[in-house]
DSSP file (Angstrom, degrees, kcal/mol; ACC not computed):
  #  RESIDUE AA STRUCTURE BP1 BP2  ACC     N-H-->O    O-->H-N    N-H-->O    O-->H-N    TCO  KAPPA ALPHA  PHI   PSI    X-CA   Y-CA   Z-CA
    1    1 A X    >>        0   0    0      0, 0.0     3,-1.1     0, 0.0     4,-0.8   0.000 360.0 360.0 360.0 -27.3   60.3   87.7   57.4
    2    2 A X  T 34  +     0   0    0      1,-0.3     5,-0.1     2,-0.2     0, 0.0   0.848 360.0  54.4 -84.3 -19.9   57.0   87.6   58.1
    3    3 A X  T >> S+     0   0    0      2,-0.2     4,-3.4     3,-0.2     3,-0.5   0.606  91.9  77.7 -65.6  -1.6   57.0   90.2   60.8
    4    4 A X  G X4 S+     0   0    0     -3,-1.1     3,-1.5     2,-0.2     2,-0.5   0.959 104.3  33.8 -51.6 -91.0   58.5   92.4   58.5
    5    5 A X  G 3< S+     0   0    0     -4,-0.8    -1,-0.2     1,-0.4    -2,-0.2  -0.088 111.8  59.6-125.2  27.5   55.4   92.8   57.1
    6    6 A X  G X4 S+     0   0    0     -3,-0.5     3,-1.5    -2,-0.5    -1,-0.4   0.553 114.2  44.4 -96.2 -33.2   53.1   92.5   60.4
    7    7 A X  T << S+     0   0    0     -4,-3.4    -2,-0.2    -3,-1.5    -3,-0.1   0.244 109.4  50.6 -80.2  32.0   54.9   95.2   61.6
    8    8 A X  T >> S+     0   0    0      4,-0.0     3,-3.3     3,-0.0     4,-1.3  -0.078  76.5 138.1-149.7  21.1   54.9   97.3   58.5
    9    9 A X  H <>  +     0   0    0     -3,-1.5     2,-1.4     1,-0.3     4,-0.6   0.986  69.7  53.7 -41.1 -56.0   50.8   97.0   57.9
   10   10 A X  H 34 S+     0   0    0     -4,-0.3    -1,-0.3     2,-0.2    -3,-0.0   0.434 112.2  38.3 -75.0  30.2   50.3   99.9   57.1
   11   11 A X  H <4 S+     0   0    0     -3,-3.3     2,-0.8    -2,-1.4    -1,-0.2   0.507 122.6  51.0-116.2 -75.2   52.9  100.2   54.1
   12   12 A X  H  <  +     0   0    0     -4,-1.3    -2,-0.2     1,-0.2     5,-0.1  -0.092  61.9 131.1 -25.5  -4.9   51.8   96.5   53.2
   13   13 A X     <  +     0   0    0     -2,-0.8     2,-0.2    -4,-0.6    -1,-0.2   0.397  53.1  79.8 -62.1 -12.0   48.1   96.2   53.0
   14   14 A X  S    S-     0   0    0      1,-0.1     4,-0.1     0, 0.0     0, 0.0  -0.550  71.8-140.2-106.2 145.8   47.7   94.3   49.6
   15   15 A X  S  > S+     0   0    0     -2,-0.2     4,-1.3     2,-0.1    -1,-0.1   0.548 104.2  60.6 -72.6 -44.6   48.2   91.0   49.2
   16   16 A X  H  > S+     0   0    0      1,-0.2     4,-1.3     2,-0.1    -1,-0.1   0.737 104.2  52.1 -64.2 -13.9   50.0   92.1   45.9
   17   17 A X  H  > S+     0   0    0      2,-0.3     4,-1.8     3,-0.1    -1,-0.2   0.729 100.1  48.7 -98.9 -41.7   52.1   93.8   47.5
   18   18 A X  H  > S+     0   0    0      2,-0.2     4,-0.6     1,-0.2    -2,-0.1   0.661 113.4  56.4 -81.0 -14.8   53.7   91.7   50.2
   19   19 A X  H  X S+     0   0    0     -4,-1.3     4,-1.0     2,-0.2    -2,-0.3   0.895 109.9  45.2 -79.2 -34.5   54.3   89.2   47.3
   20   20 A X  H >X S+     0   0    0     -4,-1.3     4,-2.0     1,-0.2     3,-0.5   0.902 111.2  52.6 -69.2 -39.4   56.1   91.8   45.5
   21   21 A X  H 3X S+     0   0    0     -4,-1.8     4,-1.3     1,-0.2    -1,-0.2   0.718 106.4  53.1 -15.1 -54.0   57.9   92.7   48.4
   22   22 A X  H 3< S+     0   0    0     -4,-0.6    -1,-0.2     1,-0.2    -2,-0.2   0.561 103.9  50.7 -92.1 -16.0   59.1   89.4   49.0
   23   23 A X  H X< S+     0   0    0     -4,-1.0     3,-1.3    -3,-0.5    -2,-0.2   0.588 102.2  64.0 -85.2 -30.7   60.5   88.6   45.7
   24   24 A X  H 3< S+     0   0    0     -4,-2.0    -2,-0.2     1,-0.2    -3,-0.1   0.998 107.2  55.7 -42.1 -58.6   62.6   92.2   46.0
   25   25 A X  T 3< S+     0   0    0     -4,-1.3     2,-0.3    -5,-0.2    -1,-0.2   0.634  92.4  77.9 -53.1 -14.5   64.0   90.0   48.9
   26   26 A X    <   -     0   0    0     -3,-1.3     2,-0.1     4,-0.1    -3,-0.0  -0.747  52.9-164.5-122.1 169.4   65.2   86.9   47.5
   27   27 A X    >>  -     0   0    0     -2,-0.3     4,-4.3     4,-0.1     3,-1.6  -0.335  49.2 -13.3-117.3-161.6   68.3   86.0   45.7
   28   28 A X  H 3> S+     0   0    0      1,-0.2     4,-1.5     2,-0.2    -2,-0.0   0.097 120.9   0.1  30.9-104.5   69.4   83.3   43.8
   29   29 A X  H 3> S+     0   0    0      2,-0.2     4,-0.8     3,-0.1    -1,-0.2   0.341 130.9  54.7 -91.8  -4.0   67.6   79.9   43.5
   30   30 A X  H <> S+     0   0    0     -3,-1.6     4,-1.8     2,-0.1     5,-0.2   0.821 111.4  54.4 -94.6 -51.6   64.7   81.0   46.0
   31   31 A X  H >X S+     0   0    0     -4,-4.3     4,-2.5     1,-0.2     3,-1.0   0.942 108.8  47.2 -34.1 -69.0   64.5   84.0   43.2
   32   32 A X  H 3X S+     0   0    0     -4,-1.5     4,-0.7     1,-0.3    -1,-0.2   0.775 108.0  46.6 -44.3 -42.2   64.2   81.6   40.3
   33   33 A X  H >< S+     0   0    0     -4,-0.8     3,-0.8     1,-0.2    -1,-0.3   0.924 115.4  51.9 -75.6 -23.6   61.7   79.3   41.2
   34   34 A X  H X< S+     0   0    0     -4,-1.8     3,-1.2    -3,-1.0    -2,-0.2   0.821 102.4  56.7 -53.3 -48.2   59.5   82.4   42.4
   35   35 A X  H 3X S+     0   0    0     -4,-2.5     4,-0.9     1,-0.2     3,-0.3   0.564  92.6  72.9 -45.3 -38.8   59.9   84.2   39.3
   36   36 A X  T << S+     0   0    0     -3,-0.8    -1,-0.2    -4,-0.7    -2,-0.2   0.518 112.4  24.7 -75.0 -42.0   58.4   81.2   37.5
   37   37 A X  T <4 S+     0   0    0     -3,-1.2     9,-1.1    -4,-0.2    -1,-0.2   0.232  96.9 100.1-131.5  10.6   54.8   81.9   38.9
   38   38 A X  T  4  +     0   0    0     -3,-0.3     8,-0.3     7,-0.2    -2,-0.2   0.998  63.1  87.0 -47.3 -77.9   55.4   85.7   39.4
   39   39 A X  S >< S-     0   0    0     -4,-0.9     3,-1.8     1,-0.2     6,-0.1   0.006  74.8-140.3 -22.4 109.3   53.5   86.7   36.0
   40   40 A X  T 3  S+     0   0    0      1,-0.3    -1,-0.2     5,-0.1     5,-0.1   0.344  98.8  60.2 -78.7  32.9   50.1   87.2   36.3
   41   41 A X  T 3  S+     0   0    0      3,-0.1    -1,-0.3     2,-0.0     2,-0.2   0.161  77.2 109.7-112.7  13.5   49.5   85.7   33.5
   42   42 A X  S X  S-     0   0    0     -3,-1.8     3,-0.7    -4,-0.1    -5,-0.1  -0.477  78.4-114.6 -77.7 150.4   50.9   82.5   34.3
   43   43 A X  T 3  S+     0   0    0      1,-0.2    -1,-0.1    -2,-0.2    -6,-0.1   0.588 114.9  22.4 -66.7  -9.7   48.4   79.6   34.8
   44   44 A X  T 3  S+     0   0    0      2,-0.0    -1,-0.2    -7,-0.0    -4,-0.1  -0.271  85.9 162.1-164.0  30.5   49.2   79.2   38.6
   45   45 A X    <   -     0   0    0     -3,-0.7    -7,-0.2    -6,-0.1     2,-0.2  -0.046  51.7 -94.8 -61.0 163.5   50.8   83.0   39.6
   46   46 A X        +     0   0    0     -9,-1.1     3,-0.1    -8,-0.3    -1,-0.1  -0.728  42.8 175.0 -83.4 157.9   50.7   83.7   43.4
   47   47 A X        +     0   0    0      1,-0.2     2,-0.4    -2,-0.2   -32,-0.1   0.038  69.6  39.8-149.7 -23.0   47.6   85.5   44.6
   48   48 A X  S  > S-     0   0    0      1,-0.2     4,-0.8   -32,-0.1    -1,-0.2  -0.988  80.2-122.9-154.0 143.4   48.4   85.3   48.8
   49   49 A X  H  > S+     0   0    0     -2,-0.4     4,-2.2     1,-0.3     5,-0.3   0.926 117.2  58.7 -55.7 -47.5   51.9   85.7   50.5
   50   50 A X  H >> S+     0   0    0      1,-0.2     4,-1.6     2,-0.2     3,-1.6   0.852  97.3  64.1 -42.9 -70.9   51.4   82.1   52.1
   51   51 A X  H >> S+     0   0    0      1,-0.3     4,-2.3     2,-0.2     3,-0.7   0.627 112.4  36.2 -12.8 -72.3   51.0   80.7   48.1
   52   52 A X  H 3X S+     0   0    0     -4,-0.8     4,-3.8     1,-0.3    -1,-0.3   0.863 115.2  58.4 -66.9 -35.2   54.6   81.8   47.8
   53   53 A X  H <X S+     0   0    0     -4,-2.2     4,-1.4    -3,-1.6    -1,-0.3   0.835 106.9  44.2 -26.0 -56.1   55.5   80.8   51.2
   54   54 A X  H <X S+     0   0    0     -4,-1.6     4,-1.8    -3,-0.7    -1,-0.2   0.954 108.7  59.0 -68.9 -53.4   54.6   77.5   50.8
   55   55 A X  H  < S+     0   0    0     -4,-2.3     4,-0.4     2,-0.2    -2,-0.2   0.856 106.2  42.5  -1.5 -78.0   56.2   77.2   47.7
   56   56 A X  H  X S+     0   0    0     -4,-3.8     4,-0.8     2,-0.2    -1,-0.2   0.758 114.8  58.7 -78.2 -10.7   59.6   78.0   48.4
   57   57 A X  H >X S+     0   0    0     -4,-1.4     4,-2.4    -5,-0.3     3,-2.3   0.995 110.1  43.2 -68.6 -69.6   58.9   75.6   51.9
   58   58 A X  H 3< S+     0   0    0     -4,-1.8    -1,-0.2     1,-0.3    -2,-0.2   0.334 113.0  53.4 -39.1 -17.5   58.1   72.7   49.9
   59   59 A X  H 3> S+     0   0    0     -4,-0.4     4,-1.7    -5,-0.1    -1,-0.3   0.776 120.7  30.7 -75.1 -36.9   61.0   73.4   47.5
   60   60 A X  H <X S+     0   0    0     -3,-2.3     4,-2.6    -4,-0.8    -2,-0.2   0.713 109.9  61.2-131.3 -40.8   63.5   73.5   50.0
   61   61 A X  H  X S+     0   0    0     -4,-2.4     4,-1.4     2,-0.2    -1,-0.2   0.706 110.8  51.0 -83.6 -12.7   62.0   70.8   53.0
   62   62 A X  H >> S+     0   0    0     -5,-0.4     3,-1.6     2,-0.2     4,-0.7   0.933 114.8  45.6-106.2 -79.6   62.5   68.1   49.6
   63   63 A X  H >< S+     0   0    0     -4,-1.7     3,-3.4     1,-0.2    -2,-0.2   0.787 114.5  46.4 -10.8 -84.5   66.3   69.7   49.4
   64   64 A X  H 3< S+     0   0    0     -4,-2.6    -1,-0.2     1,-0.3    -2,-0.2   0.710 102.9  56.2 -21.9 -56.1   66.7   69.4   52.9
   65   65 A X  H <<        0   0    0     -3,-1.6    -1,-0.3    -4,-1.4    -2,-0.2   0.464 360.0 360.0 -70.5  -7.2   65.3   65.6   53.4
   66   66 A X    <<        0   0    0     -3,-3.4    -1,-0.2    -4,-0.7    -2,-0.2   0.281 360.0 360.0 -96.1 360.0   68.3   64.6   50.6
């Protein structure tokens, strides 16, 4: 996914933008926890596409290792 949106700079340029983008993209349980810190009025919202990245890695590598 993330050449999606090296190859699509010039649609993409915002930082807001590839994070909104990237929540269009997910379903389910990847959705939920995203959603959670979407608001930017949230104490801890994402601000750079890695933020969410990382996020959903750290959700998912904990899954994984069980």
């Amino acid at each position: 996914m993330n050449d999606k949106l090296i190859v699509n700079v010039n649609q993409f340029n915002d930082e807001i933008i590839y994070i909104v983008y990237m929540m269009s993209r997910l379903e389910d349980d990847a959705a939920k926890h995203i959603f959670a810190r979407h608001y930017f009025d949230s104490l801890n919202s994402f601000t750079l596409i890695y933020e969410l990245f990382n996020h959903l890695k750290e959700i998912y590598d904990k899954l994984n290792k069980n």
